[in-house]
N, C-alpha and C positions, 0 to 999 in steps of 0.2 A: 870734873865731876865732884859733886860734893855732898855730904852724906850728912844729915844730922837727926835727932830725936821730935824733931817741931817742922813744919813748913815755916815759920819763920825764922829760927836758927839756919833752916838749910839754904833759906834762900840769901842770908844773911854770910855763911860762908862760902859761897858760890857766888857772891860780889864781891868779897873780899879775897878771892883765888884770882877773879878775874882783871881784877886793878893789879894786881901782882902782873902777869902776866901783861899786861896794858901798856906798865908801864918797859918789859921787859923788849916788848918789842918796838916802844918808841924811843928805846935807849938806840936800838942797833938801825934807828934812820928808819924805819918803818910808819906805816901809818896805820891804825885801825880805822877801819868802817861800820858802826855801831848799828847805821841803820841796815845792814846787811846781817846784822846778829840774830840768832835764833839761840834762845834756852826751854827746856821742858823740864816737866816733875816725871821721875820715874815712880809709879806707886801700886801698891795693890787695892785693886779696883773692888775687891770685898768691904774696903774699910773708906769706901765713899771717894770722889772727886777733890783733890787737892782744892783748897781757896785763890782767888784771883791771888798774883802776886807779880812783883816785877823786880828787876837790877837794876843800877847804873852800869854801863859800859862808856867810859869814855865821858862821862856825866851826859849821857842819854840812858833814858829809861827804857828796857827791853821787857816786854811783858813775858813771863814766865807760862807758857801754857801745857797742853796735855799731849800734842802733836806737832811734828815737824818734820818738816821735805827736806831730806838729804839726799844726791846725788841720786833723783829721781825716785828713792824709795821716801813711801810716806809713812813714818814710825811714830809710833803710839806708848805714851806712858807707862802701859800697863805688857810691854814688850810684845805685844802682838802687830799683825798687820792688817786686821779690820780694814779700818781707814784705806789701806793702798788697793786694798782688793774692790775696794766700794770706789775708787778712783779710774781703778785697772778694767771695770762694768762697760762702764760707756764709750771710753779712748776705744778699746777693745770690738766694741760693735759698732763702732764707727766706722771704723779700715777693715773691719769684715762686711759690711751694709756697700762700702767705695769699692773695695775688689769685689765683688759679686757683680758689680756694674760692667767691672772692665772684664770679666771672665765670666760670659754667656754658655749658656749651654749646649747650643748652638751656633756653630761660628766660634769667633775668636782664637785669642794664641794658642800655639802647640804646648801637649804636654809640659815640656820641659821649661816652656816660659810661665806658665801656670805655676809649674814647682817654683820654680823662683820666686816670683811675688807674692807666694803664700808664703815661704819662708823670709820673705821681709816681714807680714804682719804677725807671723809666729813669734819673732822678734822680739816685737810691742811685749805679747804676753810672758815672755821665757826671761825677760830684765831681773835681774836681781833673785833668780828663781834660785840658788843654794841657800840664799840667807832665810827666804820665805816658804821652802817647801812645804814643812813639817806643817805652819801654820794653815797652807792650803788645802791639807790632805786632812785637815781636821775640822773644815768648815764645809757643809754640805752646801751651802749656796755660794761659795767662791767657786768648786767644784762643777754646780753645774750650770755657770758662767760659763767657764773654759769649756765646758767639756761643750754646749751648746757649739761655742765659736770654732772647734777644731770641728765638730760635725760637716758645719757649713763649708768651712778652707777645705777640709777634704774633698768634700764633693765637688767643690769647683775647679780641682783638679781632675777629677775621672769624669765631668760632667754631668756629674748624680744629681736627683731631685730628692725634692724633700724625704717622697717617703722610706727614701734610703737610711738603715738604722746609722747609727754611730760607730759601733764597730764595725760594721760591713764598708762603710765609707771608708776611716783610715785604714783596715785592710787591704781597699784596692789601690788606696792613695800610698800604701806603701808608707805612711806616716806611725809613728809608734806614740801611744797617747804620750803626751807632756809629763804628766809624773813619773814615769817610766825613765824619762830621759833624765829628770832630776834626782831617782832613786841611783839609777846607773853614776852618773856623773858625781853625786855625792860618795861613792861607793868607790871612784877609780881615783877623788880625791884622797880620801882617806886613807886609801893602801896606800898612798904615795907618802903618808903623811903631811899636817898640818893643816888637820881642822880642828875646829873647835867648837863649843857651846851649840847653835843652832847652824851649823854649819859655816860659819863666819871665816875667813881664815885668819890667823894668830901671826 
């Protein structure tokens, strides 16, 4: 990471950290993969959109942008997670849209196989959930994304119909809303010690 007064000093010092580094690992018989590189601007989003800019890595040029896909979370310059939640929309009503096929309300698997393959698509949504909570519980339409798609999994386990409210669904489904599980979890993290910032661990 590299910090500077200008976007082009910073991007200036964050090519020349990285040629460091470059060449660091092709000392020790290593290869880099340039076109596998991802850089972003971290910025505050009051004082306008950083300008196009780019690095060499390995004398290929990486474009420097404002978002980037790490290890399935999408992070955003401005340290929020906009972006993953507007990603997390559709993936999300997609495997709730496929399991509602396989789990009829009529007929189909027993309870406890319904449990299970709603806690696979619970899954999808709970990924990365201590690093993103906070930002979830602060955004009223990622909220009632999730909170729509747990309605649905709910009831497809107690074979509720629509006009079953949402608490009344995961009450019978015996499901505890999703922030819930993230408040608790961040909470039994932290007695235990070793979190940090937005619940990251250190």
């Amino acid at each position: 990471m590299a910090e500077g007064p200008s976007w082009g000093e910073t991007s200036g010092l964050a090519e020349l950290a990285v040629a460091v580094v470059v060449r660091a690992i092709r000392e020790a018989g290593l290869v880099v993969a340039p076109q596998k590189t991802q850089a972003m601007f971290f910025f505050d989003h009051r004082r306008g959109l950083p300008p196009p800019a780019e690095i060499r890595v390995g004398g290929v040029s990486v474009p420097v942008g404002t978002k980037m896909k790490y290890l399935g979370l999408t992070l955003d310059g401005t340290w929020s997670f906009g972006e993953h939640f507007g990603g997390l929309a559709p993936r999300l009503e997609g495997a709730t849209n496929a399991l509602s096929r396989l789990l009829p309300n009529l007929g189909g698997p027993e309870t406890r196989v319904r449990r299970l393959l709603v806690g696979a698509v619970r899954s999808i949504a709970l990924y990365g959930a201590p690093v993103w909570a906070e930002d979830l519980a602060a955004s009223r339409r990622a909220l009632q994304v999730v909170r729509a798609a747990e309605r649905r999994l709910a009831g497809r386990v107690v074979r509720a119909y629509r006009i079953v409210s949402h608490r009344a669904a995961l009450a019978l489904a015996g499901t505890p809303p999703p922030w819930s599980c993230w408040r608790r979890d961040t909470l039994t993290r932290t007695s235990a010690g070793g979190t940090c910032g937005r619940g990251v661990w250190c």
